[in-house]
N, C-alpha and C positions, 0 to 999 in steps of 0.2 A: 347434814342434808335433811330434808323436810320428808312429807311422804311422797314422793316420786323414785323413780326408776334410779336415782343417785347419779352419777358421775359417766361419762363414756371418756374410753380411752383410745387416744390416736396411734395405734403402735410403729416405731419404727420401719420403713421399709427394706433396708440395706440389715442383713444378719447381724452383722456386727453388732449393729447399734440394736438390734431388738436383743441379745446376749445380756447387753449394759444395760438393759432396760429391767432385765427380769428382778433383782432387788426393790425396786420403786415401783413395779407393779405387785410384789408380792405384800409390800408395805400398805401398798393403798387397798389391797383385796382385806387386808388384816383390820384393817383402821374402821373400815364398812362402808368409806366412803366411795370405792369403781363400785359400777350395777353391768357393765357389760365393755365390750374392746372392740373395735373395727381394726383390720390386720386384712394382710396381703392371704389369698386361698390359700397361698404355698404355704403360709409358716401356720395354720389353723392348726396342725397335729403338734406343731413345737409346743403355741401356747395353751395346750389343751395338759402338758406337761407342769404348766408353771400352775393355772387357775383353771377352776372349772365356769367362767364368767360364758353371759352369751356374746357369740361373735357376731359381726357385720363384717361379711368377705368383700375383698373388692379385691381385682388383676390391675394389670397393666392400662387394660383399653376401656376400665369403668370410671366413667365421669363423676363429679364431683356431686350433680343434681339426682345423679342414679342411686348412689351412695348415700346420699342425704334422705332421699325418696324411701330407704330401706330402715330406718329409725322408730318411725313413729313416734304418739307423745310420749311426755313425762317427765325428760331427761333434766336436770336440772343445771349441769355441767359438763366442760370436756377438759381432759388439758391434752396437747400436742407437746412435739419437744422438734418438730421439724415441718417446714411447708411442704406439703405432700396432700394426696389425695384426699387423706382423714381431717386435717385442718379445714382445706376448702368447703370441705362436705360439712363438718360442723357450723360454719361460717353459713352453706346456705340453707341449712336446716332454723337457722338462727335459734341457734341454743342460749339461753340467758347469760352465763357465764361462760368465759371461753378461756382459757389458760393455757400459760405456754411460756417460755423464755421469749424475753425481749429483743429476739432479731430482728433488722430494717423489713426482712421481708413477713415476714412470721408474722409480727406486732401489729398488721394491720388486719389480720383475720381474727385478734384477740379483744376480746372485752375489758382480762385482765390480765396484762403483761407480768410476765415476774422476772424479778430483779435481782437475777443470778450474777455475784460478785465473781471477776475476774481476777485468776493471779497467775502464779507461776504456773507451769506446764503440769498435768497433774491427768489423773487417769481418768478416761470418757463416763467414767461409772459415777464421777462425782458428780457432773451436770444434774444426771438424771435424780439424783439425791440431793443435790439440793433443792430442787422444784419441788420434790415432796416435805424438805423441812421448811420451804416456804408457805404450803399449804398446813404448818403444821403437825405434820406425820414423820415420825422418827424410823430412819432405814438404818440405822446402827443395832443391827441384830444378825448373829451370828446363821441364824435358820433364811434369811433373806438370801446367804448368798453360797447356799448349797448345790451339790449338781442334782438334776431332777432324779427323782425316785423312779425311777424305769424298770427296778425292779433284774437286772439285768448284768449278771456277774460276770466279770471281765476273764474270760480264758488266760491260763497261766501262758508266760513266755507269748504272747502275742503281741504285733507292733503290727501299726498301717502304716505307713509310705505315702506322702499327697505330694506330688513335687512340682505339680500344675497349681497358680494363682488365680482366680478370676480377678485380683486385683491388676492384672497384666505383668509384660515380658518383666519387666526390672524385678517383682516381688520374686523371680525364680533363681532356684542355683542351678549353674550347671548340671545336665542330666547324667555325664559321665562322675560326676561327684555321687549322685544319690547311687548310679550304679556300684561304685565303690562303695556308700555305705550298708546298700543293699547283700552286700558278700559279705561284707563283715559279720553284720547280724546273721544270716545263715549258716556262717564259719561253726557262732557260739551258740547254736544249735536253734534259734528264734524261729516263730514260725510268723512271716510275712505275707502279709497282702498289699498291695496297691491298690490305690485308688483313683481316679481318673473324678474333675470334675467341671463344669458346664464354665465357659467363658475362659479357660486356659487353651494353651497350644497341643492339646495331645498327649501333655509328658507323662503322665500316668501308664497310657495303652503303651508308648515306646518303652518304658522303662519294665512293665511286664513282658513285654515281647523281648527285649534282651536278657532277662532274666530265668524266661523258659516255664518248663513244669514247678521250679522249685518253688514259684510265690503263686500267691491268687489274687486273680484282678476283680475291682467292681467300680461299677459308674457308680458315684454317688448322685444320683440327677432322679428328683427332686430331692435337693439338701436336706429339705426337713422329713421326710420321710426314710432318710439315714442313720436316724439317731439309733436305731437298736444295733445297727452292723456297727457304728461309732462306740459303742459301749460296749461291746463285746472283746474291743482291743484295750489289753492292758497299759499300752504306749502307742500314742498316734508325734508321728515325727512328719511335719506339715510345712511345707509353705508359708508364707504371713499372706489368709487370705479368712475366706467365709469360712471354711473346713476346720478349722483350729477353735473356732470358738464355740463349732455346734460341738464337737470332741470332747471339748469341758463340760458345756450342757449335760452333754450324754454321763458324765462321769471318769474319761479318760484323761489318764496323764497328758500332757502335751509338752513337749519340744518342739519349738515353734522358729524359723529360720529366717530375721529381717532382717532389710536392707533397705530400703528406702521410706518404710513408715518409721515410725517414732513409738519405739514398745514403750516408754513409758507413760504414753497417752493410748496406746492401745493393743497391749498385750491382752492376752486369755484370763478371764477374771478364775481367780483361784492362786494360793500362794504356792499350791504343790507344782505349779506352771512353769518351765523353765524358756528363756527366749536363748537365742545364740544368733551374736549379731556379729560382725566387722565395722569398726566404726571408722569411716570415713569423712573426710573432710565434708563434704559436699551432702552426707547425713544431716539431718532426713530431708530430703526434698520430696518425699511424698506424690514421685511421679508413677504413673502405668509403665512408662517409656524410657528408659536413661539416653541422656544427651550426649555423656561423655562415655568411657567405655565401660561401667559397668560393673565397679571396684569392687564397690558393697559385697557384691555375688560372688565375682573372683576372684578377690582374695581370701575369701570364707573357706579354711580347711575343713575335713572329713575330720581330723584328730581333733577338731574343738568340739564338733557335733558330738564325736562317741566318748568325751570326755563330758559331756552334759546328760548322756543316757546314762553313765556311770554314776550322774551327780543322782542322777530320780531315781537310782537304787533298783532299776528296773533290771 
């Protein structure tokens, strides 16, 4: 980059996908090429964990000319990796270079398309890496893809409980399942919390109300301002939703329970990560909603789940 402000970054808006993104943002903060990141207000304290870059906030109900309006000069670049609020907003900032993978829709807010090769099924974390080895920036580095520094030592014998999805009904297992595993772990002396979070049915607050005094409930809402109660659990056993991968962020083990997404395009980035799936014919369909009855979920035993806590030596 020249002498201007460098690079602005469009960050993901969905968790998930800003989790996968924090390698190739750390890479581009390394390289000197990002100068600053536009990001949703919620996750401002997530990414204050990964870089200390300045932000451009925008919500839900901030237009793309408002967003744009809060830039100023300099910039000499953007790259995006999804059509979203930050694309548009670059687009009518008209920033010289514009960068981004070349999706039908995406491609047309971009100056410079990149030509991310497709192949086999493969994990969401490589998209974002290879936009940066298109730009020339090497994300093959072991410090890229640590959990943040939070500073924040995980209490012995502690497990969270998330058995609400915001991905919807299908990503859940039966509540009388988590109840069962929930006595287990209390049996071998654990100490439990539950956690309840925004966009599921409840099962959090139900599964603590049946469980009484012996566990502790908390809303996780807002996500990213969870990260220190996330980190403080030695083992977080989740859902397949948002909750699972702010978990790794934070530095927590995860046991993570799918059924209808595809873990090996999007599990918890981290190898100490375990998933515990039932694979079914009809996997992954990648619905909110299941059509049929729901296999994935119940056929998924209590003895595979506590044979995977076994495995993370927790």
């Amino acid at each position: 980059m020249g002498g201007g402000k460098g690079m602005l970054l469009g960050m993901p808006e969905r968790w998930d996908e800003a989790c996968f993104a924090v390698p190739a943002v750390r890479a581009l903060v390394k390289s000197g090429l990002a100068g600053g990141m536009a990001c949703r207000e919620e996750q401002a304290d997530f990414w204050k964990t990964v870089c200390s870059l300045p932000q451009f906030h925008f919500s839900r109900k901030t237009s793309a000319g408002a967003l744009a309006g809060k830039f100023g000069a300099g910039w000499e670049a953007s790259v995006v990796w999804e059509c979203g609020v930050a694309a548009k907003a670059f687009a009518k900032a008209k920033l010289a270079r514009r960068l981004g993978p070349a999706g039908k829709v995406l491609a047309k807010l971009l100056t410079h398309p990149l030509g991310l090769a497709e192949g086999a099924t493969e994990h969401r974390v490589r998209m974002y890496m290879k936009s940066c080895e298109e730009m020339g920036v090497s994300v093959d580095r072991p410090e890229y893809f640590v959990a943040a520094p939070l500073g924040i030592p995980a209490a012995p014998a502690t497990v969270l409980l998330c058995p609400g999805s915001d991905y919807g009904p299908s990503h859940e297992w039966p509540l009388d399942r988590w109840q069962e595993l929930a006595e287990a772990l209390l049996e071998q002396g654990k100490r439990v919390t539950v956690a309840g979070v925004v966009g599921g049915r409840g099962l959090g607050k139900i599964l603590a109300g049946r469980l009484g005094g012996e566990v502790e409930f908390f809303h996780a809402s807002p996500l990213g301002a969870a990260l220190p109660l996330l980190a403080v659990h030695q083992l977080v056993i989740s859902a397949d939703g948002s909750l699972p991968h702010l978990a790794a962020h934070a530095g927590s083990t995860c046991v993570t329970l799918f059924g209808p997404n595809d873990a090996a395009w999007k599990r918890p980035l981290g190898k100490r990560h375990l998933v515990v799936r039932r694979h079914v014919e009809c996997a992954p369909c990648l619905s909110a909603k299941c059509s049929m009855d729901g296999r994935c979920q119940g056929e998924l035993e209590v003895a595979r789940v506590l044979a995977a806590i076994s495995e993370s030596k927790f």
